[in-house]
N, C-alpha and C positions, 0 to 999 in steps of 0.2 A: 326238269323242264327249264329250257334256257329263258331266259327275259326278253324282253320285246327290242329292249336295246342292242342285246348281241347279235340276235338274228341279223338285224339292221346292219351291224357292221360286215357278219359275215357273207353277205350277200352282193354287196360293190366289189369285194375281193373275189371270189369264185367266178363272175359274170366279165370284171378285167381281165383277170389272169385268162380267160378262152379270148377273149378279143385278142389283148398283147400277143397269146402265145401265137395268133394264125400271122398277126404283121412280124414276129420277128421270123416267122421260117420263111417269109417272105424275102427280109430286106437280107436275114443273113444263108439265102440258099447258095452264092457264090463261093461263102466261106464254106461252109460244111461240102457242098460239091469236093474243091481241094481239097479239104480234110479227108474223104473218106478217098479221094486216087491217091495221098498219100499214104495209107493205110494199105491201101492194097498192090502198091507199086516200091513200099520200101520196107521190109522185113523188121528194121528197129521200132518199127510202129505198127506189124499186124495187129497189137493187141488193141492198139484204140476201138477196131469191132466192137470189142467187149466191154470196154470201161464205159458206154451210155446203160447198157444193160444192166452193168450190176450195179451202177448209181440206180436206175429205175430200182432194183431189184430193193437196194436200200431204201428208197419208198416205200416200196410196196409191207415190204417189212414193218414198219410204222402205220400201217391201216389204220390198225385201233386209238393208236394214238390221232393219227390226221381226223379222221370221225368226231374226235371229242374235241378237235380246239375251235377255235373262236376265230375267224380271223379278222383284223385290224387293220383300218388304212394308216399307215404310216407316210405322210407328205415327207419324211429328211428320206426315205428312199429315192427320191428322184435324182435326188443327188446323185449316187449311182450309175442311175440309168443314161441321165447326161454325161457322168463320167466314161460309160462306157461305150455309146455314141461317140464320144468323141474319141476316143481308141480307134473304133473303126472305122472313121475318117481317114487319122493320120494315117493309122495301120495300112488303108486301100490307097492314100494318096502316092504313101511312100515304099510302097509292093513292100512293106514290114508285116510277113503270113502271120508271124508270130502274136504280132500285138493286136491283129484287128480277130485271131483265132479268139486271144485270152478275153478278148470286149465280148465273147458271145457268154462266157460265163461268169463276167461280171457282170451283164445284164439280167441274165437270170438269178441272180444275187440281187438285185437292185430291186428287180420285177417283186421278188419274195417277200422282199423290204417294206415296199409301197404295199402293195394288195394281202398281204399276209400278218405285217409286226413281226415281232419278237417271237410271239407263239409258233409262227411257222418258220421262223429263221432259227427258232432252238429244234426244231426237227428235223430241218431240210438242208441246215448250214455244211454238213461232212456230204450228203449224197453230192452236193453242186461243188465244192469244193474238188472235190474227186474225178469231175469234167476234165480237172485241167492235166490229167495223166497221160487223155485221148489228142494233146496240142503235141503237134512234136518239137523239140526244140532247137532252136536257131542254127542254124549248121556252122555258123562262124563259132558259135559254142562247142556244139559236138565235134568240130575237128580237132580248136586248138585243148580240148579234156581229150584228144582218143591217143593222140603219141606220150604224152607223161603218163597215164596211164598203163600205154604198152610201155613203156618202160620199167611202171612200178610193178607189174606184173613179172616181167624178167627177169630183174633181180632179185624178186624173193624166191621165186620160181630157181635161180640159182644158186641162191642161199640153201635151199632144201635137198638140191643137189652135192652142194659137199656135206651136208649133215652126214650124207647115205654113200659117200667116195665117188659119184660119179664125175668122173674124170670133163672137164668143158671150158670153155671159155666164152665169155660173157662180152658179147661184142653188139650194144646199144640194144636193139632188141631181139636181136640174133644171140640163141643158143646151140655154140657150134660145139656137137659132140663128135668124140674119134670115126662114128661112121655116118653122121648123118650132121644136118644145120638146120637146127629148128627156128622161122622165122615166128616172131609173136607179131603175126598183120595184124591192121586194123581191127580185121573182125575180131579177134582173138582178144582183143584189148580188157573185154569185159564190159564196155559203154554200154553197148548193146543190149545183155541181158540185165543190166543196174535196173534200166531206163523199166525193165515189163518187170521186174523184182520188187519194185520202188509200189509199183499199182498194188503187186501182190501181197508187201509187206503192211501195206496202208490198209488194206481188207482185210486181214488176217486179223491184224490187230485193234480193228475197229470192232470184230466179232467176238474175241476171248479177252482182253481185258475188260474189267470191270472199273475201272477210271482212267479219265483221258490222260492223265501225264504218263502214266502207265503205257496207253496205246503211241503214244506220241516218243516213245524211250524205244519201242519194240519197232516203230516206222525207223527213226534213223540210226539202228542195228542193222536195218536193211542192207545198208552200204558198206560195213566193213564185210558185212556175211556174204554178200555177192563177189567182194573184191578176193573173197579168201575163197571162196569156191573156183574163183577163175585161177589163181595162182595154184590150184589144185589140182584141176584140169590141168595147168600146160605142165604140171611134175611130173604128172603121172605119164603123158604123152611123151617128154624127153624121158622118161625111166624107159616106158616103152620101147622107144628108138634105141635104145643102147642096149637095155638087156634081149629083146626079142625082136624087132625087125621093124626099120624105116615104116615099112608101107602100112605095117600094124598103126606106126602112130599116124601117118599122113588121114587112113582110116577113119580114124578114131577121132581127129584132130576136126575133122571137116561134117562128118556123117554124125557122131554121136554128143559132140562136148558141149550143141546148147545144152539138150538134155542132162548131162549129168549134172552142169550147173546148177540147170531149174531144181532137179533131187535133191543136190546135196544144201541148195539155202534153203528150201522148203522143210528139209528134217532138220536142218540147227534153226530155221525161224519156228518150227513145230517144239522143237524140244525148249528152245530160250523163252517161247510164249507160257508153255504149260508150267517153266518154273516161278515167271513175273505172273500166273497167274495164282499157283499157290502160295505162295506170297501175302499175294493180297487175301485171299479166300482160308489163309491158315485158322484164325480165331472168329469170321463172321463172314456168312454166305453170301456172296455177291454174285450180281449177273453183269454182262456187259449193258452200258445204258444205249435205252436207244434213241435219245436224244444228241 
């Protein structure tokens, strides 16, 4: 039986949090409008769809936990909440999509803070956190990361090729073999699928490790395992083109290599998780927390 006191606290929290939550889809439907035409108008970003979902989903996962806690007004959340108003300010004064997008999830951080305490910020802190996968990010970013990239791609990509004698020349991001010139475009960079890898690595690892520095080691694995999947991809595509036929790779290069991607860092994040997971679980049984 809780006390007459905690009722009391958790009861201004619950009754806030539906108030707040109806005014912020109000003030911020401009921003998530964009958010979701960028979703569905720019391929680097269809996944945003899913990352509200499976943050929900990580909710919903904590039932039993959210049921038992207590919530607290916390007044230094406002702090927050102000901070992150004013994000969306600048962010809408100064067409910055970026920073008035990132204000909607520090508000919801802030909201937690004030109407919740501690107790619901140690529950809720990774599902909201995890918002910010669905932000797409700055395009003066994504451009000047996408050519060093296709660069870094290239050359290992041609590194791999005199391992094995294939005969090329390595011309910036052009891989020009004796019957064909494999271009590493933009798309091809590997930015693209980092960016839906990065959400995947961050779930993956929030669910099978059993301590966060743990899951936090297996998150930024994400980035060489993506980068080495793409460098895999275009090997295999130039081996293609030389041993068996241009249009095999053109094929292959266009039609199948998100996909192979996605496979091939899903079975090295499947296989790198389940060894940082016996690891930890070698001398004493652990589960992932769900806090």
């Amino acid at each position: 039986m809780k006390s007459t006191d905690q009722q009391t606290l958790a009861k201004p929290g619950i009754k806030g949090w539906q108030i707040l939550t109806v005014t912020i889809l109000i003030a911020y439907a401009p921003v998530i409008y964009d958010l979701v035409i960028d979703w569905s108008t720019d391929d680097n970003y269809s996944h945003g769809f899913l990352v509200p979902l499976v943050s929900a989903w990580f909710l919903w996962r904590q039932r039993k936990q959210w049921k038992k806690t207590v919530f607290q007004y916390s007044p230094a959340g406002w702090v927050m909440i102000l901070f992150a108003l004013a994000m969306l300010i600048v962010g809408t004064a100064g067409a910055e999509y970026f920073t008035a997008r990132c204000s909607l999830v520090f508000l919801i951080f802030g909201l937690t803070w004030t109407f919740g305490g501690k107790p619901a910020l140690k529950l809720a802190w990774f599902p909201i956190a995890y918002l910010l996968f669905m932000i797409p990010i700055p395009y003066v970013v994504y451009y000047a990361a996408t050519f060093p990239m296709q660069l870094f791609a290239s050359k290992l990509s041609g590194i791999g090729l005199e391992i094995i004698g294939v005969p090329h020349v390595l011309s910036g991001n052009i891989i020009r073999l004796p019957n064909y010139s494999l271009e590493v475009a933009e798309a091809c960079s590997g930015l693209r699928s980092l960016v839906s890898l990065l959400a995947l690595g961050a779930a993956y690892a929030r669910l099978t490790q059993p301590r966060l520095a743990w899951q936090l080691a297996l998150f930024v694995l994400t980035v060489p395992i993506a980068l080495a999947a793409n460098v895999f991809r275009i090997w295999v595509t130039a081996v293609g083109a030389y041993a068996i036929s241009p249009k095999i790779a053109e094929d292959f290069l266009h039609e199948f290599s998100g996909i192979v991607v996605f496979v091939i860092s899903f079975i090295m994040l499947f296989i790198i998780g389940g060894v940082f997971y016996w690891w930890q679980t070698r001398k004493n049984h652990l589960s992932p927390p769900l806090s």
